[in-house]
C-alpha positions as CSV (number, residue, x, y, z in Angstrom):
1,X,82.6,54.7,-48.4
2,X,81.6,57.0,-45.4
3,X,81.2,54.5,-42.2
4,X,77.8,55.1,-40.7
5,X,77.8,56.9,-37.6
6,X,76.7,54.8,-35.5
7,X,77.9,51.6,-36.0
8,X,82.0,50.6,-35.2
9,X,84.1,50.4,-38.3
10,X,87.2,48.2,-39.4
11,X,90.7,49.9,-38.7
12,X,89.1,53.0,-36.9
13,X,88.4,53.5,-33.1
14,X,84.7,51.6,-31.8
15,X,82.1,54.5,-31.5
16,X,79.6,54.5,-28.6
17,X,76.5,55.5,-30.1
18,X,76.0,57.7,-26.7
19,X,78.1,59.4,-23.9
20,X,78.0,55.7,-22.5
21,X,81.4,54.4,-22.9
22,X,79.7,51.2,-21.5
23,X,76.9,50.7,-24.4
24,X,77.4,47.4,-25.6
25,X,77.5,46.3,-29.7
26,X,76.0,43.0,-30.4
27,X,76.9,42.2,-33.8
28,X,75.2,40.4,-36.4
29,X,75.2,36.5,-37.1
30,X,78.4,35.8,-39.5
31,X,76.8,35.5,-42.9
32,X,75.6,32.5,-44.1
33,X,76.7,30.6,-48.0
34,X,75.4,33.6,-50.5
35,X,73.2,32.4,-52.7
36,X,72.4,35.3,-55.1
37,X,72.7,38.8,-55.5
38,X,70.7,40.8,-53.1
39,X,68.5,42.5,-55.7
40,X,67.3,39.3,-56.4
41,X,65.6,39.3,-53.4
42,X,62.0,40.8,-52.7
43,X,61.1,41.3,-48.4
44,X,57.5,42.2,-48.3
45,X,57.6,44.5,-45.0
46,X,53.8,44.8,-43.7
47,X,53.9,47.3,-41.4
48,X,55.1,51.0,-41.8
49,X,55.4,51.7,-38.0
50,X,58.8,52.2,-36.4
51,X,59.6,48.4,-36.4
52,X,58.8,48.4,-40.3
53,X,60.6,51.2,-41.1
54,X,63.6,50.0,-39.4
55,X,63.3,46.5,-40.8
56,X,62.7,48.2,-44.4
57,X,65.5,50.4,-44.1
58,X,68.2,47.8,-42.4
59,X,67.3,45.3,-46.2
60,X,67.2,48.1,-48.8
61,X,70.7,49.1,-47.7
62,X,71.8,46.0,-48.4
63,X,70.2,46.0,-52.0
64,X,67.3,44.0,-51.3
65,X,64.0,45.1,-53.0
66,X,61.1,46.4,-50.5
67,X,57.9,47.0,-50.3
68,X,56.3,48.2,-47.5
69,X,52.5,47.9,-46.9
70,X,50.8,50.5,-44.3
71,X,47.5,49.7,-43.4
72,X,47.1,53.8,-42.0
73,X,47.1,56.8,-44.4
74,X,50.7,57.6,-43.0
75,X,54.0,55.8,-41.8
76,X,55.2,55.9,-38.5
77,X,52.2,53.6,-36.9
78,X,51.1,54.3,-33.4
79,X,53.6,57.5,-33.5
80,X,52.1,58.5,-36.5
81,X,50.7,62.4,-36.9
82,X,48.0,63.4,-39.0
83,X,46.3,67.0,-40.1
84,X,43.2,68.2,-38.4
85,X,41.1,71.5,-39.0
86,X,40.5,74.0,-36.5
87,X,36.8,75.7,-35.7
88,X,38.4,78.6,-37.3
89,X,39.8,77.2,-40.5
90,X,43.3,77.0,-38.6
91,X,45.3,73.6,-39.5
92,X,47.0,71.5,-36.6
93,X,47.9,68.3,-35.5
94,X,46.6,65.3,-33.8
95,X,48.6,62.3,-32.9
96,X,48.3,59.2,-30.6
97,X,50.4,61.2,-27.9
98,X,53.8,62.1,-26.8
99,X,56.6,59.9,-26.6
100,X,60.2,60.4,-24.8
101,X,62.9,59.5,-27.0
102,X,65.5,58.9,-24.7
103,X,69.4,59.1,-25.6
104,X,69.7,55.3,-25.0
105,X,67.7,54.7,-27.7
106,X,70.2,53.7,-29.4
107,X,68.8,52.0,-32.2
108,X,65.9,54.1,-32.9
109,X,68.3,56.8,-33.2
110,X,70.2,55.1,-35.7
111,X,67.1,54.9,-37.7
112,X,66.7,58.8,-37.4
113,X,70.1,59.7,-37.8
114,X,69.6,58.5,-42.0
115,X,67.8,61.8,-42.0
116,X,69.2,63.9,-39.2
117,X,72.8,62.9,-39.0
118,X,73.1,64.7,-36.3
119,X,69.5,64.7,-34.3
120,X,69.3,68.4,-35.1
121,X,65.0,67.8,-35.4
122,X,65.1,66.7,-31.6
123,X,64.6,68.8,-28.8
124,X,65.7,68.4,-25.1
125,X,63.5,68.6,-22.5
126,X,65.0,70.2,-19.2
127,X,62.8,67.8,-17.0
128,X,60.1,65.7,-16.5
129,X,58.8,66.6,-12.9
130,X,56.7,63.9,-11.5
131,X,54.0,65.3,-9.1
132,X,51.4,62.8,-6.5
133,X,48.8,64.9,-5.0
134,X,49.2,65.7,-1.3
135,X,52.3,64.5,-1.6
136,X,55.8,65.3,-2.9
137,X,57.2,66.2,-6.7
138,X,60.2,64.5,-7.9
139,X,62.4,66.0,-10.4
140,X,65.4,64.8,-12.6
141,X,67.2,67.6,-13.6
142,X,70.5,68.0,-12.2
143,X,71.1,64.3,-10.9
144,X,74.6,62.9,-12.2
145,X,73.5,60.5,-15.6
146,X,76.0,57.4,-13.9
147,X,74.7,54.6,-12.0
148,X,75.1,54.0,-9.1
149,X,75.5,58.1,-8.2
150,X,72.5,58.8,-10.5
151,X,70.1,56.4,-8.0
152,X,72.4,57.9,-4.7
153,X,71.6,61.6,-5.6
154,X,68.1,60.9,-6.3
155,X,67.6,59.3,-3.5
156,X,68.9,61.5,-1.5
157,X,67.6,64.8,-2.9
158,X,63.9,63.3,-3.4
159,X,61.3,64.1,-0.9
160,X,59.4,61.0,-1.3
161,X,62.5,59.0,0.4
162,X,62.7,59.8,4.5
163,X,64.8,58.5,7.0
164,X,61.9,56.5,8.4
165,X,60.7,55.1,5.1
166,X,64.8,54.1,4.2
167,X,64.4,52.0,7.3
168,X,61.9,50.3,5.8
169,X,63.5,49.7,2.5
170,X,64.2,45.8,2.4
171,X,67.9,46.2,1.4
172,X,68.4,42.9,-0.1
173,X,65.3,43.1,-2.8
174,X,66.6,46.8,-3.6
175,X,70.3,45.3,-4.5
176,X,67.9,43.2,-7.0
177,X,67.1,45.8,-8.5
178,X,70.9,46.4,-9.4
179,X,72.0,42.4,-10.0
180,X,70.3,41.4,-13.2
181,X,71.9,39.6,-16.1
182,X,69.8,39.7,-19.3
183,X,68.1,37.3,-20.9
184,X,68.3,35.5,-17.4
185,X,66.4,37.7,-15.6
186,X,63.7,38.0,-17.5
187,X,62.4,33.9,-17.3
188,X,64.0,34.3,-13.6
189,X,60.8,36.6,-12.6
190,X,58.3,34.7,-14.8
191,X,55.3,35.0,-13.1
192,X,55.9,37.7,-10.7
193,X,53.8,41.0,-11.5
194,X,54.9,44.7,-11.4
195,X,53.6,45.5,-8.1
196,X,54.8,42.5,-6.1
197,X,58.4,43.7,-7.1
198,X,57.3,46.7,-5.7
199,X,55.7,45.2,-2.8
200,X,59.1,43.6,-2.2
201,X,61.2,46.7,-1.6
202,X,59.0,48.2,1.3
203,X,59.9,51.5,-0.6
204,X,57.9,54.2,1.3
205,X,54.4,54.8,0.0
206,X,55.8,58.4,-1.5
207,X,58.7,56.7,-3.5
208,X,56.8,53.4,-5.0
209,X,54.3,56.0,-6.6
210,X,56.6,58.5,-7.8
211,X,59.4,56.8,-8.6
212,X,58.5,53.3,-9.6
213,X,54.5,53.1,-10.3
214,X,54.3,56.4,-12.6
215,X,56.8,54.2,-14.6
216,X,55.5,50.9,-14.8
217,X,51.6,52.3,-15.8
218,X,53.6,54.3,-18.7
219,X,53.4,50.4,-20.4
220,X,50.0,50.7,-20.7
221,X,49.3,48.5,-17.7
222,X,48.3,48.2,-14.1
223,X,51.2,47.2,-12.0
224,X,49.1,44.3,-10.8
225,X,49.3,42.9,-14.5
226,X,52.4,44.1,-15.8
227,X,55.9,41.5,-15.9
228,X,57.9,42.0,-13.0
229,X,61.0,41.2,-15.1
230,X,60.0,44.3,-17.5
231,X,59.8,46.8,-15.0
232,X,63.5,45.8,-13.5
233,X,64.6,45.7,-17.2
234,X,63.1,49.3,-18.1
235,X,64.7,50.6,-14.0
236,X,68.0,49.4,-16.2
237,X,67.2,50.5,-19.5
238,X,66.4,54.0,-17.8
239,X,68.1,54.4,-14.2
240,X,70.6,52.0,-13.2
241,X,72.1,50.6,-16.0
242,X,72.9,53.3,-18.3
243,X,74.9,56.2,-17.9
244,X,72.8,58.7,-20.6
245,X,70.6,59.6,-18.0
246,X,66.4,59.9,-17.3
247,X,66.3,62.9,-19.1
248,X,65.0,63.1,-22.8
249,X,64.4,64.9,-26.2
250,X,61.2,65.3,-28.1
251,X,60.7,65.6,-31.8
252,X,60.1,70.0,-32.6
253,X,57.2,69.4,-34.8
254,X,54.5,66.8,-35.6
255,X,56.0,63.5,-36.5
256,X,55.2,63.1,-39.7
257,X,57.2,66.2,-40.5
258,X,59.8,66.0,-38.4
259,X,60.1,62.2,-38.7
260,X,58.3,59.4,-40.6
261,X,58.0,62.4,-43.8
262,X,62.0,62.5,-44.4
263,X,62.4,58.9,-43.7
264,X,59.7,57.7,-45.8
265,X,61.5,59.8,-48.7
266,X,64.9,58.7,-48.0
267,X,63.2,55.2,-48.1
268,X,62.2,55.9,-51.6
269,X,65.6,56.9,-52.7
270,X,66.6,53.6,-51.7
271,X,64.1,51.7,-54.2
272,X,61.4,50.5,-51.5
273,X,58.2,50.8,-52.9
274,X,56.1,52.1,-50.0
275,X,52.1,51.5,-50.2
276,X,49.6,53.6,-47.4
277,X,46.0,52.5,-46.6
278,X,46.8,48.7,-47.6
279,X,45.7,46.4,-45.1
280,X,47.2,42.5,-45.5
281,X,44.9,39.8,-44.5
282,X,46.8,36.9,-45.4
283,X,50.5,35.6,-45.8
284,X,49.8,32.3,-48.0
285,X,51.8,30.1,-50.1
286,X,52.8,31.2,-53.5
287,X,54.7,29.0,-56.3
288,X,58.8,28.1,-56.3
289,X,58.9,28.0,-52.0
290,X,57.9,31.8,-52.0
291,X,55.1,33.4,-49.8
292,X,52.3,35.8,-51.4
293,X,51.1,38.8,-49.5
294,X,47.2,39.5,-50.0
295,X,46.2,43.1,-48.9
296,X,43.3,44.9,-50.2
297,X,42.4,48.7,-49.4
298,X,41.8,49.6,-45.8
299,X,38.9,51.7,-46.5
300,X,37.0,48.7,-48.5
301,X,36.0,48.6,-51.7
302,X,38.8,46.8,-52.7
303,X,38.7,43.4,-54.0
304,X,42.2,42.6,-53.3
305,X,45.6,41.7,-54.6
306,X,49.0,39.8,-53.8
307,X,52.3,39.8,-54.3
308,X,54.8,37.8,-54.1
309,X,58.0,37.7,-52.1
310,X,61.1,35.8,-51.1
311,X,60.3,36.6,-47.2
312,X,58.5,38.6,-45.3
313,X,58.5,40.7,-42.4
314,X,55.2,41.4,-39.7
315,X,55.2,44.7,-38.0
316,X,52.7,44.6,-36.5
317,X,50.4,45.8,-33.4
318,X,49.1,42.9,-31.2
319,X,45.6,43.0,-33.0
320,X,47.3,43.0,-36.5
321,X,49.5,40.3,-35.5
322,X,46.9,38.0,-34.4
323,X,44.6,38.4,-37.2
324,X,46.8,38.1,-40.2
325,X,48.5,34.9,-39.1
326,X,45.0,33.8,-38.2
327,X,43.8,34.1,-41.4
328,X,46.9,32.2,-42.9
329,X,46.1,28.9,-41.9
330,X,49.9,27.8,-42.7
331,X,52.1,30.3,-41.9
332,X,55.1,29.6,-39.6
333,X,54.6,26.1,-40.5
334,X,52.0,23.1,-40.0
335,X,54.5,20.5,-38.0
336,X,54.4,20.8,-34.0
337,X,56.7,24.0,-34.3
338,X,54.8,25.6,-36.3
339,X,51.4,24.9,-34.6
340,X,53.2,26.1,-31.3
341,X,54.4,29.4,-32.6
342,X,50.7,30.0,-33.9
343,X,49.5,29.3,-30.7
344,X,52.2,31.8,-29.3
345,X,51.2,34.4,-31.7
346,X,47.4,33.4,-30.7
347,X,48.8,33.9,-26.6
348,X,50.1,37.6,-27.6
349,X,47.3,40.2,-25.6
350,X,46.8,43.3,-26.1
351,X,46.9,46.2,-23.2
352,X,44.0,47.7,-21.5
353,X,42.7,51.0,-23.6
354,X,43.9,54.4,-22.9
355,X,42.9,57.6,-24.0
356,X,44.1,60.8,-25.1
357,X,42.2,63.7,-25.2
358,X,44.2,67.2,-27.0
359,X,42.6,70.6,-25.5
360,X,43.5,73.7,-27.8
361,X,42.8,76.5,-24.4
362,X,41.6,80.0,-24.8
363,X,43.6,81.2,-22.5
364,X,47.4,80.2,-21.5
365,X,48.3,77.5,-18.6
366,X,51.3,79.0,-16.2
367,X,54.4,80.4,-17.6
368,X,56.2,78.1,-14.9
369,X,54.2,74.7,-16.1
370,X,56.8,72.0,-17.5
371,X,56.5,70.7,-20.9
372,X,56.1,67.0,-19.8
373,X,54.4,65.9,-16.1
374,X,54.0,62.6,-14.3
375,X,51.1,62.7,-12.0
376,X,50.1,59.5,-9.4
377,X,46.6,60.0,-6.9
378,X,45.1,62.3,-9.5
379,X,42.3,59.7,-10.8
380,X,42.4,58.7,-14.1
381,X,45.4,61.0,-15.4
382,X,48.7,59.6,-15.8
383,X,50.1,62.7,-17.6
384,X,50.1,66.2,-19.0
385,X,52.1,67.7,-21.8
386,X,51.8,71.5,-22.8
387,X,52.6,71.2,-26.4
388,X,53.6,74.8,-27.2
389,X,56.5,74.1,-25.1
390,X,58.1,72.0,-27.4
391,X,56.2,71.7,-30.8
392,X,56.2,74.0,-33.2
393,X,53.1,74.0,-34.8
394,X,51.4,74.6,-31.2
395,X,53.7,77.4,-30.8
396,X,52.5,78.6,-33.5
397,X,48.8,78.5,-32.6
398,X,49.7,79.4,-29.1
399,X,51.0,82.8,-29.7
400,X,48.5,83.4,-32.6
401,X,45.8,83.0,-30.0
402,X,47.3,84.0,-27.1
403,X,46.5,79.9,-25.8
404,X,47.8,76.6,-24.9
405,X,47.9,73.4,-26.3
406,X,47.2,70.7,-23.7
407,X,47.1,66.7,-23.9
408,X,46.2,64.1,-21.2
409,X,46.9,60.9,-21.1
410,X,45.3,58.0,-18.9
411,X,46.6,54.6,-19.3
412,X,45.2,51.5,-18.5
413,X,42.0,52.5,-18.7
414,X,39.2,50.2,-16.8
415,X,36.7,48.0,-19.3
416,X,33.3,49.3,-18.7
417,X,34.4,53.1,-18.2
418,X,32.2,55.5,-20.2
419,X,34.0,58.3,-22.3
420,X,31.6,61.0,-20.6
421,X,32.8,59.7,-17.1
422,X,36.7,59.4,-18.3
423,X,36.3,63.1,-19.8
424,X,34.8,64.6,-16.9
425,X,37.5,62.8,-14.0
426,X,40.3,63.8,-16.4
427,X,39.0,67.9,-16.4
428,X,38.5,67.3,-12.8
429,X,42.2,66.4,-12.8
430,X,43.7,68.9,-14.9
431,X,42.1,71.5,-13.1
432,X,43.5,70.4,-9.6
433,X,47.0,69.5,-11.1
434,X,46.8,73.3,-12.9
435,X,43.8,75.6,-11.1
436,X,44.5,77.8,-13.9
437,X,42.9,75.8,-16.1
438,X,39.7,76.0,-14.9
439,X,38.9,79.1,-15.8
440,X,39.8,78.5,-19.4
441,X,37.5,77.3,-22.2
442,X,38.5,74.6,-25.1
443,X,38.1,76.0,-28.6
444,X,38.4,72.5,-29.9
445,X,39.8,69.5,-28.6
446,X,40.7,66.0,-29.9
447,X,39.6,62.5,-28.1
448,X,41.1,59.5,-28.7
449,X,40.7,55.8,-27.1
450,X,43.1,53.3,-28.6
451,X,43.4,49.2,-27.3
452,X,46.4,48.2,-29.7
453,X,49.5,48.3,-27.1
454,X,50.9,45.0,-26.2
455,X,50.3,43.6,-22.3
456,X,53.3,42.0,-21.4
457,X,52.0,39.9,-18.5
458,X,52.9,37.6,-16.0
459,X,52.9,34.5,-18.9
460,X,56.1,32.7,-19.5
461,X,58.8,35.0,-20.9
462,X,60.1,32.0,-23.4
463,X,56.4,31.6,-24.6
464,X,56.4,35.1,-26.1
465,X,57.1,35.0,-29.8
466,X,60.7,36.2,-31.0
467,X,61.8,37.6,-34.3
468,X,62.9,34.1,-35.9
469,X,59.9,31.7,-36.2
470,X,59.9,28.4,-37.9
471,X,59.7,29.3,-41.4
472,X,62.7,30.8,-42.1
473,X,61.1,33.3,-44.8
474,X,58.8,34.8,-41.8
475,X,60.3,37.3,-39.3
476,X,58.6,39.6,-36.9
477,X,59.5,42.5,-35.3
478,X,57.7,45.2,-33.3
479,X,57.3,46.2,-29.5
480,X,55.1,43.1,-29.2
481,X,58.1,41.1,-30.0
482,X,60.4,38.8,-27.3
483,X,63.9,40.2,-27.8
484,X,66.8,39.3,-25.2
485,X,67.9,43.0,-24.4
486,X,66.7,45.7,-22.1
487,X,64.8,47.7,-24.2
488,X,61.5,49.1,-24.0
489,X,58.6,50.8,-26.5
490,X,59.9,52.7,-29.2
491,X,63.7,51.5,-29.0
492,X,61.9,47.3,-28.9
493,X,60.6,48.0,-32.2
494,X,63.8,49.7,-33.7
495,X,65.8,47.0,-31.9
496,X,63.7,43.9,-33.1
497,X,63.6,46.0,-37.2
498,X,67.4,45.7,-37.2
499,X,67.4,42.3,-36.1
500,X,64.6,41.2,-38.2
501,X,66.7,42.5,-41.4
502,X,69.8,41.2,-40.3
503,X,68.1,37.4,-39.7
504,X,67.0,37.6,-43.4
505,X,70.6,39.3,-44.8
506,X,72.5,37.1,-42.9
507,X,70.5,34.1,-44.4
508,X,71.1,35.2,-47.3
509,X,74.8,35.4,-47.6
510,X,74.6,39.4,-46.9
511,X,76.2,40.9,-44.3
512,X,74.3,42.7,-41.4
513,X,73.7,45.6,-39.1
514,X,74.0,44.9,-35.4
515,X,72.3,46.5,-32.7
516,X,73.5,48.7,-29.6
517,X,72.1,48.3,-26.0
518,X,72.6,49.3,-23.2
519,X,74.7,46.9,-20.5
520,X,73.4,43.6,-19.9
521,X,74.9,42.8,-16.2
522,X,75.2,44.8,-13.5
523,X,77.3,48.0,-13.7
524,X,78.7,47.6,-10.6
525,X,79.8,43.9,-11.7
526,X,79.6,41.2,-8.8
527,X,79.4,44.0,-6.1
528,X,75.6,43.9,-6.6
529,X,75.1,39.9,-6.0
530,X,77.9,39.4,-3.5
531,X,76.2,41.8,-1.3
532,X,73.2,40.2,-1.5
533,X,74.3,36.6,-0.6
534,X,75.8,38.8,2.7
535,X,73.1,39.8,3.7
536,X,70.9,36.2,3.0
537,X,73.7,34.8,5.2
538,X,73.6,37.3,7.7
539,X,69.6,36.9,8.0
540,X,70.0,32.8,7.8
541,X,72.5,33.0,10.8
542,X,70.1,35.4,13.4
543,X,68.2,33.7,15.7
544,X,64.7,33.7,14.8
């Protein structure tokens, strides 16, 4: 048997999933008493996002049975792709936007490498220049990948850090930003929001937009409303804790194609039964201790159906969460755990709406435009990706036409904002961030407004639902989902799939997967916090 890539093996040399010799392997729980074979065993898996995927794959390689209910027409859930006609008969795609996949994804990439042993459908992006208007442009390209030179160099080089803003830099709360212990750190900033951990570090005006608040609004939040804790945790999971660097790689087609297509065949070859446009509205009791799973045809029409299974596993979007375990009056459990974890479930909120609006051009943006940009000042518009950069299929259409295929993003988008406002502000914007724009014309263009992210607040971090709940037949798993690691979007839901499978396998007697992270602790190890209680002295011993 060929070891998977990815994972250490007995009697050979531990692999590190990345170039980070530092990337840590949390292993499995030890396997609990089997009590069956695992094709005994049926995991109803409703959600075919990345979290459902993961969690479907993880079980079926252990021989338990799958099925996997997607309420969409498609897998790969809020990075799904889907087919759209042109005014001219042309086909292209449409999608919820673009998303990074950064090499300390570890686990995501674990998922991808079933298909792609060797990431060969993933294309690196040089840089991701982030731009404030008036102001400066940052840019990553070239800065060493390890912490602490990676911070040093940026620093250094960057435009938005002077000698007079360094000055002002509150030394102490920066050093914070380097001394954090996971799980601790997140209940240790419970409470405390984005933007007073920005407040905090007196970074110059420049730096806390570039550097800090571009980041923090790429959670779908406001810094005012987004967890304090998080945004250290994604600094780490990005900057100062791993060593694979800020730079990233992109899928070179659509994502059903270059993605969720191959993996939702290799799924097949593995026996899971995988069923699109089925939307679950209730987990219920079902005879001999197991659980049936109603679901009934998204598009109506449909009076419904249910099956029955030994566990099962929610993927799930804030919204979905909420409403199928409110309408499954007993799930998780009727005794005062259970009636907490419902109301946990019931605390989960969702993330202000944000748009994104795809512009095929009649004419071409600059030859010198990036494929990915950050923007801060510029209203509305968080981003702007030129997809003939890096997709093929806009390519494609691009040289066919002789155009360019634009998308913007704006995140956290205000309730009450009208789409003919948000349109026109986010024009306004493209043409100042690219003049050349403004003279082009949109053949057709795509909108999109979306309110399905999860908010992950200032509330408790503890009071946040985890993968294990009370009833040991229910897991969860998703980007919605408490998990003790630094890890962020795409590489939460992979993360929390593995360890969703691996709470049922190991249950079960079977063994499990594991999961890869980046460091918990500081790199620099007590460097960080010793030099903080220095300087706490030092300030406790001045005369006032």
């Amino acid at each position: 048997m060929t070891p998977p890539p990815w994972m250490p093996w007995p009697g050979t040399p531990r692999f590190v999933p990345g170039r980070d010799r530092r990337a840590v392997f949390h292993p499995p729980p030890a396997p609990a008493t089997q009590d069956g074979p695992a094709e005994q065993r049926h995991v109803v898996v409703v959600g075919g996002g990345i979290a459902g995927l993961t969690a479907a794959l993880g079980l079926a390689e252990r021989g338990v049975r799958v099925t996997l209910l997607e309420r969409g027409e498609r897998l790969g859930g809020r990075v799904a792709s889907w087919p759209v006609t042109l005014p001219d008969g042309s086909p292209s795609q449409m999608s919820r936007g673009f998303h990074a996949f950064f090499r300390q994804y570890y686990n995501l990439r674990a998922v991808l490498r079933r298909t792609d042993p060797t990431l060969a459908r993933l294309r690196p992006l040089a840089d991701y220049p982030l731009v404030r208007e008036g102001g400066a442009s940052d840019s990553f390209a070239g800065i060493p990948r390890t912490p602490p030179l990676n911070l040093a160099a940026f620093v250094a080089r960057s435009p938005s850090f002077g000698l007079a803003g360094l000055r002002g830099v509150d030394v102490e709360q920066a050093l914070g930003m380097l001394d954090v212990d996971f799980p601790a750190t997140f209940a240790a900033l419970d409470g405390v929001s984005a933007a007073e951990v920005l407040d905090r570090l007196h970074f110059p005006e420049e730096a806390r937009h570039l550097a800090l608040e571009v980041f923090a609004r790429s959670f779908f939040a406001a810094p005012e409303e987004f967890s304090g804790a998080e945004l250290l945790a994604m600094l780490h999971l990005y900057f100062v804790g791993s060593a694979e660097g800020l730079l990233f790689d992109v899928p070179r087609d659509d994502y059903d194609t270059t993605l969720w297509g191959p993996l939702g065949r290799h799924l097949h070859g593995l026996g899971v039964e995988v069923a699109v446009g089925r939307e679950v509205t209730a987990v219920l009791e079902s005879a001999g201790g197991r659980l049936a799973v109603h679901h009934r045809a998204a598009a109506g029409g449909d009076p419904g159906r249910g099956v029955d299974a030994d566990a099962v596993v929610l993927a799930l979007d804030p919204v979905g969460l909420r409403e199928v375990v409110a309408g499954s009056p007993r799930l998780g459990g009727t005794d005062d755990a259970g009636l907490g974890w419902r109301e946990r479930v019931a605390g989960v909120r969702s993330a202000p709406a944000f748009a994104v609006w795809r512009l095929w051009l009649d004419g071409r943006v600059g030859a010198d435009r990036p494929p990915f940009l950050g923007t801060s000042g510029y209203g509305p518009l968080d981003n702007v990706s030129v997809l003939e950069r890096f997709e093929d299929h806009a390519a494609a259409w691009a040289d066919a036409h002789h155009g360019s295929v634009v998308e913007l993003h704006a995140y956290a988008v205000p309730d009450g904002t009208t789409e003919d406002d948000l349109r026109a502000r986010l024009l306004d914007a493209l043409h100042r961030v690219y003049p050349e724009t403004a003279a082009l014309t949109a053949v057709h263009d795509e909108w999109l407004v979306e309110r399905d992210c999860v908010l992950v607040g200032l509330e408790p971090w503890a009071s946040r639902p985890g993968v294990v709940t009370p009833d040991p037949r229910l897991v969860l798993a998703g980007d919605a989902v408490r998990c003790d690691l630094p890890v962020a979007l795409m590489e939460r839901a992979a993360t929390t799939g593995w360890l969703a499978a691996d709470a049922l396998l190991t249950g079960w007697g079977l063994p499990g997967h594991g999961v890869w992270s980046v460091p918990t602790g500081p790199r620099l190890g007590r460097l960080p916090a010793l030099a903080r209680h220095g300087i706490r002295r030092y300030r406790a011993a001045r005369p006032a």
